[in-house]
C-alpha positions as CSV (number, residue, x, y, z in Angstrom):
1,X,1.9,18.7,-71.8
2,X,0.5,20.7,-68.7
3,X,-2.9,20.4,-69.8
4,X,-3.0,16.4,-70.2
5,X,-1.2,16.8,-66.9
6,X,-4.0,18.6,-65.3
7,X,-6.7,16.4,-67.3
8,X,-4.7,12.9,-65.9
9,X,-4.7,14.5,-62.2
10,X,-8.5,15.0,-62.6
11,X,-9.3,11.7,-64.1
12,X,-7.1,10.5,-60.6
13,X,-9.0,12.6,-58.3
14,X,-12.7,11.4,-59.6
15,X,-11.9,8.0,-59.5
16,X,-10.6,7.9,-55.8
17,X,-14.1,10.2,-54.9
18,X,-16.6,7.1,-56.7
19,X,-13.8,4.2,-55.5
20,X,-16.1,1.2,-53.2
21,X,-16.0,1.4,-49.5
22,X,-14.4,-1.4,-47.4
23,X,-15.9,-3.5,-44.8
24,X,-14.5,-1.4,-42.1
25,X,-15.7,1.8,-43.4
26,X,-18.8,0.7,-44.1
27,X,-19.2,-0.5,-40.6
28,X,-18.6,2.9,-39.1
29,X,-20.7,4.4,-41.4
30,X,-24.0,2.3,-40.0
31,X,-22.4,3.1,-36.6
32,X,-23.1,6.5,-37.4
33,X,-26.6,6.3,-38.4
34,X,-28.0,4.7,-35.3
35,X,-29.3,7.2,-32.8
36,X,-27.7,6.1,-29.1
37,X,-24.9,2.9,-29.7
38,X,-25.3,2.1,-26.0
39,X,-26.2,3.9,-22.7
40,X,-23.4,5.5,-21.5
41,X,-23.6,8.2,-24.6
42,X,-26.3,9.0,-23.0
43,X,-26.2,12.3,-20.6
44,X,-27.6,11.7,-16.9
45,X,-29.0,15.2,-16.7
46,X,-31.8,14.7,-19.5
47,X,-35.0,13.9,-18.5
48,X,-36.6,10.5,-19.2
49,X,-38.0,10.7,-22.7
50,X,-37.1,13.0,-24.2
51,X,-33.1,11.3,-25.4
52,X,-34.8,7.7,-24.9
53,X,-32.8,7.4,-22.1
54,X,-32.3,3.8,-21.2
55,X,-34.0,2.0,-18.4
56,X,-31.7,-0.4,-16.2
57,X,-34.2,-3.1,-16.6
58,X,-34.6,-3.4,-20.0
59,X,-32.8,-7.0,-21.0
60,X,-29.6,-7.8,-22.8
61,X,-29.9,-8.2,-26.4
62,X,-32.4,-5.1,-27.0
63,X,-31.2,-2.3,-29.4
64,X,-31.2,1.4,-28.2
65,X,-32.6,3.6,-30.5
66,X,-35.0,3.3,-33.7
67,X,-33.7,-0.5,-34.3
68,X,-35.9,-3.0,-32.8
69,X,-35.0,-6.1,-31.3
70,X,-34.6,-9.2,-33.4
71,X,-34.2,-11.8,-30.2
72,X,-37.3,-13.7,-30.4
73,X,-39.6,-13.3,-27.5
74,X,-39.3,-9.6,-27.1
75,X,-43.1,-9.1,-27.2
76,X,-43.6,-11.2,-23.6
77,X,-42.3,-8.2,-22.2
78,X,-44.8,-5.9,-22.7
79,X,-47.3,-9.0,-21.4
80,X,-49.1,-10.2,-18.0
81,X,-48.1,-13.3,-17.0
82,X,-51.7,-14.4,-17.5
83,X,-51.3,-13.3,-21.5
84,X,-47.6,-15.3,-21.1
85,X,-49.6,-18.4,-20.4
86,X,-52.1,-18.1,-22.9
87,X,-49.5,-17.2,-25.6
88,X,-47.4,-20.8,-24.4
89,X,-50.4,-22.4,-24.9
90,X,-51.3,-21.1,-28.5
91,X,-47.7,-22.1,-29.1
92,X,-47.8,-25.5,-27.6
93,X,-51.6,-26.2,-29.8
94,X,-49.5,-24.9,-33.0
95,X,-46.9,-27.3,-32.5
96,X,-49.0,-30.4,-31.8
97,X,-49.0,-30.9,-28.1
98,X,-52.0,-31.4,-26.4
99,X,-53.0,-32.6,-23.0
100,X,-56.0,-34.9,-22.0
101,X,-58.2,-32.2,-20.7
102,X,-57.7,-29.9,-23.4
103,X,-60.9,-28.6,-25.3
104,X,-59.8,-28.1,-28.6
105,X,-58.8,-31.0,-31.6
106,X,-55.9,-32.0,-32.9
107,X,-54.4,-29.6,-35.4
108,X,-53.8,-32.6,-38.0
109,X,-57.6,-33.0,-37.6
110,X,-57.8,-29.8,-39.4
111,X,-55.6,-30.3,-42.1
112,X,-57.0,-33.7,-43.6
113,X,-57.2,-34.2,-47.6
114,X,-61.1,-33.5,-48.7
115,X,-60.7,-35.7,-51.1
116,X,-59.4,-38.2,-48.4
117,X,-62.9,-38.4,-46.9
118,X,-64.8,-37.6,-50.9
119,X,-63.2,-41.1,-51.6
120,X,-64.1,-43.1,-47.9
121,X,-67.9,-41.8,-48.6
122,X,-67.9,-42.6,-52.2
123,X,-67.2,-46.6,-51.2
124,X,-69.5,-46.7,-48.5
125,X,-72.3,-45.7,-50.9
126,X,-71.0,-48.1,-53.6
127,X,-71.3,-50.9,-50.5
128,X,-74.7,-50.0,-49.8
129,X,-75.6,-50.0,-53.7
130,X,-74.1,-53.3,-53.8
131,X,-76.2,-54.8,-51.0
132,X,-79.2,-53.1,-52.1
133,X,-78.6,-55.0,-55.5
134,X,-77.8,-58.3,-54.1
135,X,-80.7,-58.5,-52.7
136,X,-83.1,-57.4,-55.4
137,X,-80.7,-59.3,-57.9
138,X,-82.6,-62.7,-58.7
139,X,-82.1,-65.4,-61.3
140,X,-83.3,-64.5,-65.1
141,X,-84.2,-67.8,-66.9
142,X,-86.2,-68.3,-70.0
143,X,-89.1,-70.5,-70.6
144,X,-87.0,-73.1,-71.4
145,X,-84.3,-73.3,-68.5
146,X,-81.5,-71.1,-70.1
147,X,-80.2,-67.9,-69.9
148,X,-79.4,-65.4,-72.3
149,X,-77.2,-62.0,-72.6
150,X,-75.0,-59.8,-75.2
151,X,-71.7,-59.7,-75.1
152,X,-69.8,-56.5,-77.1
153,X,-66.3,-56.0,-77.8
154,X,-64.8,-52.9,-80.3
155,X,-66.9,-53.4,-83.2
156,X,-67.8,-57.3,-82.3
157,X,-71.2,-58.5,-81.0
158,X,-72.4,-61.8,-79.4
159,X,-75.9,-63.1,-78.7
160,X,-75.1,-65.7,-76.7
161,X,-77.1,-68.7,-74.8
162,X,-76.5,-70.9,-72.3
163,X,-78.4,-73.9,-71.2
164,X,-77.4,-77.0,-69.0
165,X,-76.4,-79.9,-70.8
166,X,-79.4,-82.7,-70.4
167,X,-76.8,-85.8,-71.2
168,X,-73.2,-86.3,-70.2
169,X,-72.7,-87.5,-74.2
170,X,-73.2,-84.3,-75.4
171,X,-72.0,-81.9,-72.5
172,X,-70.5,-79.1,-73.1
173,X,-71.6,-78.6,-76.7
174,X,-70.3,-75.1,-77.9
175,X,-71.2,-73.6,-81.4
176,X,-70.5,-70.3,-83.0
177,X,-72.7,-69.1,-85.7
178,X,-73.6,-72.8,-86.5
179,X,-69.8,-74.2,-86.6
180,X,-68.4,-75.6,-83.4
181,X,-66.4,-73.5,-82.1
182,X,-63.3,-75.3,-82.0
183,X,-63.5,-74.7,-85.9
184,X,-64.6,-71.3,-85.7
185,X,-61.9,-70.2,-83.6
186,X,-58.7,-71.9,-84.3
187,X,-56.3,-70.7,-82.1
188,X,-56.2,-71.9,-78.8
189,X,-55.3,-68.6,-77.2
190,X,-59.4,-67.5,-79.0
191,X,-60.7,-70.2,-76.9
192,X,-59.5,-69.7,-74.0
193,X,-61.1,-66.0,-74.2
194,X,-64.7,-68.0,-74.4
195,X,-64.4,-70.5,-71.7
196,X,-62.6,-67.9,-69.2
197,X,-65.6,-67.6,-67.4
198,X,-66.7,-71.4,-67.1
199,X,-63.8,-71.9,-65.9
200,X,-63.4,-69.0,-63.2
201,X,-67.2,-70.6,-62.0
202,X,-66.0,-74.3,-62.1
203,X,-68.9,-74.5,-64.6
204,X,-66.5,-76.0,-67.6
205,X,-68.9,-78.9,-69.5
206,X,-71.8,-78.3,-67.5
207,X,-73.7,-75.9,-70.0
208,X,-74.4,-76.1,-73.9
209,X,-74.1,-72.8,-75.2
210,X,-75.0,-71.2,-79.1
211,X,-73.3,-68.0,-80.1
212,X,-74.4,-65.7,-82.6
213,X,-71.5,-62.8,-83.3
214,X,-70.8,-60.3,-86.2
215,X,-68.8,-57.4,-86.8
216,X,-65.1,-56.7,-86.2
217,X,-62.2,-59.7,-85.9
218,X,-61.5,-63.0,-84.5
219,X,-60.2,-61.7,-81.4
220,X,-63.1,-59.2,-81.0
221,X,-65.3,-61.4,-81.3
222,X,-63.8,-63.9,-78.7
223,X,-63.4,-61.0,-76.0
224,X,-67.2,-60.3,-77.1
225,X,-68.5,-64.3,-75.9
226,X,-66.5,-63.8,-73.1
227,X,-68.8,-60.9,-71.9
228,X,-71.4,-62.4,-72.7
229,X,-71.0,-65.6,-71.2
230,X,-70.0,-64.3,-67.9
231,X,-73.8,-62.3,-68.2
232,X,-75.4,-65.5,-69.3
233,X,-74.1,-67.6,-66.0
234,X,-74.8,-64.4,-63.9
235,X,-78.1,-64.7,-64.9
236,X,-78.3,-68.1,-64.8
237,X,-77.1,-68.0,-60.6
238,X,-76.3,-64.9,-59.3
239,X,-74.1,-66.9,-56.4
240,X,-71.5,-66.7,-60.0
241,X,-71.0,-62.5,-59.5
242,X,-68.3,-62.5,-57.1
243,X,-65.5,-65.1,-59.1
244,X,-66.8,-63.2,-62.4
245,X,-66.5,-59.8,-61.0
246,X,-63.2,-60.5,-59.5
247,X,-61.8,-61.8,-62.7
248,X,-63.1,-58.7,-64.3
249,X,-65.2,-61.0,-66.7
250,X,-68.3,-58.5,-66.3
251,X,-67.1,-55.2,-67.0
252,X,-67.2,-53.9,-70.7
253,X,-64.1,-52.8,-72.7
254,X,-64.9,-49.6,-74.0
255,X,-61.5,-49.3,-75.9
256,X,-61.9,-48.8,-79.7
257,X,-59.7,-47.6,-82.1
258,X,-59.0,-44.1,-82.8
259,X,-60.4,-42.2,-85.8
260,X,-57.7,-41.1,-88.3
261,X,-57.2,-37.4,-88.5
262,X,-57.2,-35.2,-91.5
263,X,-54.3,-34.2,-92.7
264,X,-52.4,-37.3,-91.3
265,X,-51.6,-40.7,-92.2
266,X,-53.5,-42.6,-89.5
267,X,-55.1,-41.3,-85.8
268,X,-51.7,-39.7,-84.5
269,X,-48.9,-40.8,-87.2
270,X,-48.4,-37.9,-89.7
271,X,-46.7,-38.1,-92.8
272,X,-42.6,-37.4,-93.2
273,X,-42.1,-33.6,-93.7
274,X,-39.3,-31.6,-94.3
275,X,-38.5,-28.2,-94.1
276,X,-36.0,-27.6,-97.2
């Protein structure tokens, strides 16, 4: 029994040596460390130096001692009032003021995107292409007063030709691959790809036109005239660019369908799999 006594009063006395230290005792602790607290431990009789005995006209706020002071503006002591003024005016350029007579930019002007000004000089050399081509850009007609152009869409492609229309009995005449076209193309929403561009133009029953397409589907093919009707009437005028060009008539859609993969069931759809 004495010896679990003596073990228990062991266990007691470790535990109270390792126990955590309050707030308080903490306190006093860091009290402890710091070399003078204030200036009245210091003794008058040492010399200057030597204790770091405190000056009378060092501000509030500064810590005695090792610690340095956290109050901001603690380095303008140690300045010339000339160095003052030059370190309030670095301060007032970082911050954004600026007076008239002041030699340097703004700071913002430093700090603008790249590709901010990539983009402005990209469009003024697509103007100046532009112009340069409008001006070289002059009408293409055949021998025989038409115009001709190709027209491609996916797998689709259209050789089309315009002409104007000699009689007002037969204006307008359309045919696809030797059919009219409103047999060829059936629905309505087909035809509508085809006369687009007439009508952006206010050219609608003023041209006879022959079409020649292959390859891919109906729809394709319709998107396919379209392109290359919109060529054929640039061609034709080139006063027609800006309404086709706006309309988007004469750019081509590069979008085709995606290849299927190996080792799924089309270009991105895989087959059901389970793991047990």
């Amino acid at each position: 029994m004495k010896e679990n006594e003596c073990l228990f009063k062991k266990r007691v006395s470790t535990n109270t040596k390792t126990r955590r230290m309050t707030a308080e005792e903490l306190i006093q602790k860091i009290k402890k460390t710091i070399q003078v607290q204030s200036e009245e431990d210091i003794p008058e009789d040492r010399p200057f130096g030597t204790a770091k005995k405190v000056r009378k006209d060092i501000p509030d706020g500064v810590l005695y001692g090792s610690m340095n002071d956290p109050t901001p503006g603690r380095h303008l002591l140690k300045q010339s009032e000339e160095e003052v003024e030059i370190l309030e005016s670095l301060d007032s350029v970082f911050n954004g003021e600026f007076a008239d007579g002041d030699l340097l930019p703004p700071l913002e002007h430093f700090y603008q995107d790249v590709n901010v000004l990539e983009k402005e000089a990209r469009q003024e050399r697509e103007k100046r292409k532009q112009l340069e081509q409008k001006e070289f850009r002059v009408k293409k007609i055949d021998v025989y007063g038409g115009a001709s152009a190709t027209g491609k869409r996916k797998t689709a492609v259209a050789q089309v030709r315009i002409k104007p229309a000699l009689s007002e009995e037969s204006a307008g005449e359309i045919e696809v691959n030797g059919i009219p076209m409103d047999e060829y193309f059936a629905q309505t929403s087909l035809r509508q790809h085809v006369l687009a561009p007439f009508a952006a133009t206010r050219t609608l029953g003023l041209f006879d036109m022959k079409v020649f397409v292959n390859g891919g589907g109906l729809s394709g093919q319709s998107q396919a005239c379209r392109l290359g009707v919109a060529r054929c009437l640039q061609n034709f005028d080139p006063s027609f660019r800006p309404a086709l060009k706006q309309m988007g008539f004469l750019t081509r859609d590069s979008r085709v369908v995606e290849r299927k993969k190996p080792g799924l069931k089309k270009a991105r759809k895989a087959f059901q799999w389970v793991k047990r």
